[in-house]
C-alpha positions as CSV (number, residue, x, y, z in Angstrom):
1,X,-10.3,-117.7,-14.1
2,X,-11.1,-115.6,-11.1
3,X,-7.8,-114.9,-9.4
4,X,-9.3,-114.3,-5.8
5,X,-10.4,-118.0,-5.8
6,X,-8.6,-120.5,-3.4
7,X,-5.0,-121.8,-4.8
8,X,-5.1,-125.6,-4.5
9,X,-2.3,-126.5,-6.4
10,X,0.9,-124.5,-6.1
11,X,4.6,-126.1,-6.9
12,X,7.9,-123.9,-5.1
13,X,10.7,-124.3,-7.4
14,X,9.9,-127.9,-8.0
15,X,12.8,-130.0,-9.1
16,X,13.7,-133.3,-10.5
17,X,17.0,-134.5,-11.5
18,X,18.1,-138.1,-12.7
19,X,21.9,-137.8,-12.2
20,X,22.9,-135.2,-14.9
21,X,19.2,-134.5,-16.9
22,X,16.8,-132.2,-15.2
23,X,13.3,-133.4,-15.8
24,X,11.2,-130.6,-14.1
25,X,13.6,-127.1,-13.3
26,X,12.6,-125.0,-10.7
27,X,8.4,-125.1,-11.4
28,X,6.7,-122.6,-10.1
29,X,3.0,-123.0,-10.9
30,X,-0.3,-122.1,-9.1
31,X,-3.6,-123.6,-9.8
32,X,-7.2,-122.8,-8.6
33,X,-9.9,-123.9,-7.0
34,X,-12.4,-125.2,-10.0
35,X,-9.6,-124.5,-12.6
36,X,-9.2,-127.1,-15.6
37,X,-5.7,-126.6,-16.2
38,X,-3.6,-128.1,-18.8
39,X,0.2,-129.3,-19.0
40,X,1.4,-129.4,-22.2
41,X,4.4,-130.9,-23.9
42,X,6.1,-133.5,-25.8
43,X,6.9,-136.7,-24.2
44,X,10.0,-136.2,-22.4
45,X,9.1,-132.8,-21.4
46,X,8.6,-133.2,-18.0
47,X,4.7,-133.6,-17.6
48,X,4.7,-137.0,-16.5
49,X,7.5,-136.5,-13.5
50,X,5.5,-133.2,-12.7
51,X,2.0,-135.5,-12.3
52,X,4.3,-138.2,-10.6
53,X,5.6,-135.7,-7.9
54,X,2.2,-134.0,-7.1
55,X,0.9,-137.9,-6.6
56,X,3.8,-138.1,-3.9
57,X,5.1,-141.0,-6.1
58,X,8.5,-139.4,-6.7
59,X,10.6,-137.4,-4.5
60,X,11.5,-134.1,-5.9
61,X,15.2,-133.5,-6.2
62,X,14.5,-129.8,-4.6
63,X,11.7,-127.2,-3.8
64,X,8.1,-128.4,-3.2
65,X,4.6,-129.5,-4.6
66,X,1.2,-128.7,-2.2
67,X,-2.6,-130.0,-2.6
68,X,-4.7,-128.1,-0.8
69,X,-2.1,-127.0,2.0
70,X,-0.9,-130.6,2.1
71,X,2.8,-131.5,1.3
72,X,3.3,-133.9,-1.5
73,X,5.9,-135.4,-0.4
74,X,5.9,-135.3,3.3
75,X,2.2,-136.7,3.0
76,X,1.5,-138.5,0.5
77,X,-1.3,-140.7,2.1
78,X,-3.1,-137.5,2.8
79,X,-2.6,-136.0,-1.0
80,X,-4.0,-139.5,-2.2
81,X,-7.1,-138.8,-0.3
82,X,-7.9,-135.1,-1.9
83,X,-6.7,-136.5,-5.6
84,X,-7.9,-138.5,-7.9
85,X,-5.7,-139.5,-11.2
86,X,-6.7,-141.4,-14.3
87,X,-3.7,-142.7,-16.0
88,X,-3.7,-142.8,-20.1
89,X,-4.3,-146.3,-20.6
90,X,-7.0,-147.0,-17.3
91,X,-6.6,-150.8,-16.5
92,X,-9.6,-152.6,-15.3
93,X,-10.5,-156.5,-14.7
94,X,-11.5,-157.2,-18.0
95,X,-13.3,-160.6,-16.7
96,X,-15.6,-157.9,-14.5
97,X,-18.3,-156.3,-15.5
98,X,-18.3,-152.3,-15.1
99,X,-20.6,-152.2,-12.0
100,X,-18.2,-155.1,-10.3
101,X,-14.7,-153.4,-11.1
102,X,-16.2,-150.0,-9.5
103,X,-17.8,-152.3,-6.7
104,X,-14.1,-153.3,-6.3
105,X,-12.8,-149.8,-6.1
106,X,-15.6,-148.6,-4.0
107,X,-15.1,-151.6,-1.0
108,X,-10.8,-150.8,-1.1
109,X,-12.6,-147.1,-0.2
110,X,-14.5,-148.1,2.1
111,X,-17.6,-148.2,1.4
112,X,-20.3,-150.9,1.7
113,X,-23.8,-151.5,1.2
114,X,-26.6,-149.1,0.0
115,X,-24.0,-146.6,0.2
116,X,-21.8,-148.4,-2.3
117,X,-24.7,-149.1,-4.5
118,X,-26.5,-146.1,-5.1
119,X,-22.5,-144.2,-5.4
120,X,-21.9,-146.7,-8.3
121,X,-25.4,-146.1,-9.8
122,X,-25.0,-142.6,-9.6
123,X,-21.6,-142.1,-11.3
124,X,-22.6,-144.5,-14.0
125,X,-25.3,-142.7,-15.1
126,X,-23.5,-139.2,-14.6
127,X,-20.6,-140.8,-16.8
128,X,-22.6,-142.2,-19.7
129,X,-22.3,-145.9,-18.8
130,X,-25.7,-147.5,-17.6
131,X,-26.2,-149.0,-20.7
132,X,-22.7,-151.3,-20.6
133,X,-22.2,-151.1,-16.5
134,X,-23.1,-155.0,-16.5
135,X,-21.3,-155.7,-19.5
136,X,-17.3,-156.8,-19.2
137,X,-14.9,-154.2,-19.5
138,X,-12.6,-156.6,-21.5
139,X,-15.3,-155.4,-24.8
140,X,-15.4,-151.9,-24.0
141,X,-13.7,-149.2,-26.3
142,X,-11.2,-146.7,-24.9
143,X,-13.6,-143.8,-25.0
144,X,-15.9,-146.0,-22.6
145,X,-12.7,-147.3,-20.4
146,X,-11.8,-143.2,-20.0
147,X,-15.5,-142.8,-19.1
148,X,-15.9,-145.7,-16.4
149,X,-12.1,-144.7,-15.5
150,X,-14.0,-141.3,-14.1
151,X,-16.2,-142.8,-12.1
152,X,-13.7,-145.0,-11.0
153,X,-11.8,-141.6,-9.7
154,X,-15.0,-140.2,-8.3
155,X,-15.6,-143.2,-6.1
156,X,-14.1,-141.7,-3.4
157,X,-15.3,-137.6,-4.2
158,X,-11.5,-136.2,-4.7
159,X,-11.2,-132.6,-4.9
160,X,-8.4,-133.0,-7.4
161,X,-8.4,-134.7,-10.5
162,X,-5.1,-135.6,-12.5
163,X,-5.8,-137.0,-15.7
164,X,-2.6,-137.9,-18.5
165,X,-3.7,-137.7,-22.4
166,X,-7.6,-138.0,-21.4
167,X,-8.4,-137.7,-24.8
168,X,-6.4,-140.0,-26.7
169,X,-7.5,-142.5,-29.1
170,X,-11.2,-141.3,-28.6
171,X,-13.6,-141.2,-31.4
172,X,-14.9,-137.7,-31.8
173,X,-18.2,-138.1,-30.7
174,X,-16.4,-139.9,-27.6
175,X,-14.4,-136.8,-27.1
176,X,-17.3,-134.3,-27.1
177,X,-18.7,-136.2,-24.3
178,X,-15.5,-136.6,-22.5
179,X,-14.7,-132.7,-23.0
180,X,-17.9,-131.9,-21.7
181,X,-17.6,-134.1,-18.6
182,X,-14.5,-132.4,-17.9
183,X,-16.0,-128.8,-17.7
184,X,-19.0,-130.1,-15.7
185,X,-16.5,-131.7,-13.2
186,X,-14.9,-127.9,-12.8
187,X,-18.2,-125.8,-13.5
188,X,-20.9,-127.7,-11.3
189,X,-18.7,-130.0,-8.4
190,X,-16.0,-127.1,-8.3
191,X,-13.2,-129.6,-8.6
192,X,-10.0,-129.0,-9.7
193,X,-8.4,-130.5,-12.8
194,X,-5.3,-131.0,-14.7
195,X,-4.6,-132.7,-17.9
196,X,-1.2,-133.7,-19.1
197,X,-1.4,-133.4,-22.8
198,X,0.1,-133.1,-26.6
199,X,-3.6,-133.1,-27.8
200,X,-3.4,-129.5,-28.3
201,X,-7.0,-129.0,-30.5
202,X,-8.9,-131.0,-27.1
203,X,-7.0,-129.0,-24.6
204,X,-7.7,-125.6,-26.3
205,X,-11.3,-126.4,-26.4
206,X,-11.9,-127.1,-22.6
207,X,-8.8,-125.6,-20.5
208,X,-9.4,-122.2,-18.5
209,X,-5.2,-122.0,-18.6
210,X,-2.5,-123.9,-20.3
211,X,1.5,-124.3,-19.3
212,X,4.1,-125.2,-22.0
213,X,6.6,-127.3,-20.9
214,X,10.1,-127.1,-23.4
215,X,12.8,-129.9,-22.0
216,X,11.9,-129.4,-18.0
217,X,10.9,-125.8,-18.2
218,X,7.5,-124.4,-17.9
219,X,8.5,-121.7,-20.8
220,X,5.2,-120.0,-20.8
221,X,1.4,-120.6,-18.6
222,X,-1.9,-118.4,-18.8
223,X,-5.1,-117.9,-20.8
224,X,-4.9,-118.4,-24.5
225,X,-5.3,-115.0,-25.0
226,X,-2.2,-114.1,-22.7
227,X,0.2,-116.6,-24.2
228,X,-0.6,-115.2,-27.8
229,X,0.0,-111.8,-26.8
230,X,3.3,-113.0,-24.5
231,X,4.5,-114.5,-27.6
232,X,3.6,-111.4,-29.9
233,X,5.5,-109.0,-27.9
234,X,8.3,-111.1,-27.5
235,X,8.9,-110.3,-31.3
236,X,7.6,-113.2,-33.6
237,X,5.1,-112.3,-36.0
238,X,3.4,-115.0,-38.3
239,X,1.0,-114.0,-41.3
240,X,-0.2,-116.3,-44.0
241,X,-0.9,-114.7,-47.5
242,X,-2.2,-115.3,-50.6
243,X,-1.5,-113.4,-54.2
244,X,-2.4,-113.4,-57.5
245,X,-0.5,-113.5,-59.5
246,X,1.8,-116.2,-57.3
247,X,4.8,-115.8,-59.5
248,X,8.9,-115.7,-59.2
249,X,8.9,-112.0,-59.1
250,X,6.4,-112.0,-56.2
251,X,8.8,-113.8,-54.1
252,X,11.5,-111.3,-55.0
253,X,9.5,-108.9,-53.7
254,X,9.1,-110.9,-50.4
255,X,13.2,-111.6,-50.5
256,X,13.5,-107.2,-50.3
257,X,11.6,-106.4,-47.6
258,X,13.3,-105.7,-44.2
259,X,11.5,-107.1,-41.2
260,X,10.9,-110.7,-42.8
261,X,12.8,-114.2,-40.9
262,X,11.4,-116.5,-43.1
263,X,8.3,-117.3,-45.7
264,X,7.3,-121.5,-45.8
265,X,4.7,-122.3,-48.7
266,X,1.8,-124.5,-47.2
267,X,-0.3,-125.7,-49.8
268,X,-1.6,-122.3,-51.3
269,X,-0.1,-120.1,-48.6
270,X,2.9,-118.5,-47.8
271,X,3.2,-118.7,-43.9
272,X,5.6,-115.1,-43.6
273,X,7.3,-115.0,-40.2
274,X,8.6,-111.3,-39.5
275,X,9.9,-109.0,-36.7
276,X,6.8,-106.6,-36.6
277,X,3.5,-106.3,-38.0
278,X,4.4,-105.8,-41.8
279,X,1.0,-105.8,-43.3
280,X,0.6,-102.3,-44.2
281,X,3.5,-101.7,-45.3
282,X,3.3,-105.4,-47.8
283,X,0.2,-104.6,-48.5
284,X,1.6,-101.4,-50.7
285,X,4.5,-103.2,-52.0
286,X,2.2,-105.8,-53.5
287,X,-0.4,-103.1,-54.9
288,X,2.4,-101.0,-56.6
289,X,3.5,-103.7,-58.7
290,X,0.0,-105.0,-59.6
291,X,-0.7,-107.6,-57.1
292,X,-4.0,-108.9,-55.8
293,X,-4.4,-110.1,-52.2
294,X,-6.6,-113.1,-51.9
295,X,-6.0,-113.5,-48.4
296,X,-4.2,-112.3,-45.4
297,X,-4.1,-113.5,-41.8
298,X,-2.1,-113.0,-38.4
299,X,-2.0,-116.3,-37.8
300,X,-1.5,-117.4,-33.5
301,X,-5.3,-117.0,-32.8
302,X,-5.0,-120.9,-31.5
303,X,-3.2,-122.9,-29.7
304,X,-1.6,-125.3,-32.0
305,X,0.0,-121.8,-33.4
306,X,1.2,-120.3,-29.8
307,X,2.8,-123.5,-29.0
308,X,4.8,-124.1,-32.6
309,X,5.6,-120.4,-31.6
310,X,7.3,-121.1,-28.2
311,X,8.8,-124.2,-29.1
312,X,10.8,-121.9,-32.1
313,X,11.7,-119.4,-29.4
314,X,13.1,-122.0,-27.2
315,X,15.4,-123.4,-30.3
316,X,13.3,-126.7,-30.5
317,X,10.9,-128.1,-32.8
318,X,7.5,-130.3,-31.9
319,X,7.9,-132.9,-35.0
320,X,4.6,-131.4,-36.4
321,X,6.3,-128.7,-39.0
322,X,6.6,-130.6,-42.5
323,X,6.0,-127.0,-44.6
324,X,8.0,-126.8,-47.4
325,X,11.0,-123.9,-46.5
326,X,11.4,-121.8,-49.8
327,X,15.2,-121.1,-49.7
328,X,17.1,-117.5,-50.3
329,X,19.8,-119.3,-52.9
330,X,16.8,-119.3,-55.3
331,X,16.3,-115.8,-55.2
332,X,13.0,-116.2,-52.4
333,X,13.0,-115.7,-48.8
């Protein structure tokens, strides 16, 4: 993301506090013009207040949110103008057709007329959805309700979009077009998006940067590159391995070796967490007593990885980790 491009939307110690829990603490976050950025997070993180404070919806408890120069909470007729925001379950009129519930939409924007027509007609068949638009949204799948839920938000041509789990319950051939969507939304108009989401695999796939949120706090935001390397030099160091033979002396061999937190066993891995880089150094232990390597890996290369990673540093866990812990008491690491 080119950092000389126009900031667009920027938080100032951004605050939120529901008598003694602090749902956002002191966020301090700038995103770019024709940046798909996304928020990422377990629910109860603080993604949802965040989305609900830059919609002016909620006050902030201290500091401040801007869109495009435009306080969010001072103005929050004018920030509705410049942002669009598709919620995670979009609601239509199920009894209307998709052409009439954008019709709808269109008119409370006002517009009328050709106008209104050919805008519909357009964002219909930019979206996907000329094939169903006369149709009832009451039969559509979610994949189509996320797709006509676009085109609902381009109605009125925001330069923001805020979209919250975009992706979920889509089919994966729904996704691909969604994803796709997204990055022309950002590439050709030179809109600005951001997605609140746990999908991380989705959010990898089409996000320029990413922000981790841990209990209110943005713990980490950048590039995927620069939060795997943030994470690496802060210390944690995660290899999976594979020997032959796999044996009880192997793992004594692991259970020596200075440097190494902890080893899991996933499947037909051992998923080594260490202080440093100790694969020279294991590498030589494991060819002096006759071991073959079938495979070795840093692992952190993706997202899924980087966030586990961040969530350990923090002292929390995600709910994702069920690998098998191989304990010290029987003589393994």
């Amino acid at each position: 993301m080119d950092a000389n491009k126009e900031v667009i939307i920027s938080t100032e110690g951004l605050t939120k506090r529901y008598g003694d829990v602090v749902a956002v603490n002191n966020l301090n976050l700038e995103i770019r013009k024709g940046e798909v950025f996304g928020l990422l997070g377990p629910n109860g993180a603080g993604k949802t207040t965040t989305t609900l404070m830059l919609l002016g919806l909620t006050e902030p408890s201290g500091g401040k949110a801007l869109i495009n120069g435009i306080d969010c909470t001072k103005n929050p007729l004018e920030v509705k103008k410049q942002v669009g925001y598709l919620p995670d379950n979009v609601g239509f009129y199920p009894s209307m057709t998709g052409r009439e519930n954008l019709r709808f939409i269109g008119k409370l924007n006002g517009l009328r007329g050709v106008e209104l027509e050919e805008r519909i007609s357009l964002l219909l068949k930019r979206v996907g959805m000329e094939e169903a638009a006369d149709k009832k949204t009451g039969t559509y799948s979610r994949g189509m309700r996320q797709r006509l839920g676009i085109a609902d938000v381009l109605m009125k041509d925001p330069q923001v979009i805020i979209m919250d789990e975009p992706t979920l319950g889509i089919d994966p051939e729904g996704m691909r077009e969604l994803m796709a969507l997204i990055r022309e939304l950002a590439e050709k108009d030179g809109r600005t998006l951001l997605l609140s989401s746990h999908q991380l695999y989705q959010v990898q796939k089409v996000c320029d940067r990413m922000g981790i949120f841990v209990k209110g706090n943005l713990v980490a935001y950048g590039t995927l590159e620069e939060l795997g390397a943030q994470i690496d030099r802060d210390g944690i160091n995660t290899l999976e391995l594979s020997v032959y033979p796999e044996n009880r002396r192997f793992q004594e061999l692991l259970a020596q070796m200075e440097g190494i937190l902890e080893v899991e066993k996933q499947n037909d891995l051992y998923i080594i967490r260490s202080s440093y880089d100790i694969r020279r150094k294991l590498s030589h232990m494991l060819a002096e007593n006759g071991y073959t390597i079938m495979h070795m890996r840093i692992s952190g290369s993706d997202l899924d990885e980087i966030y586990r990673k961040y969530f350990e540093k923090a002292g929390e866990t995600d709910g994702k980790d069920k690998r098998k812990k191989i304990p010290r008491t029987a003589g393994a690491v």
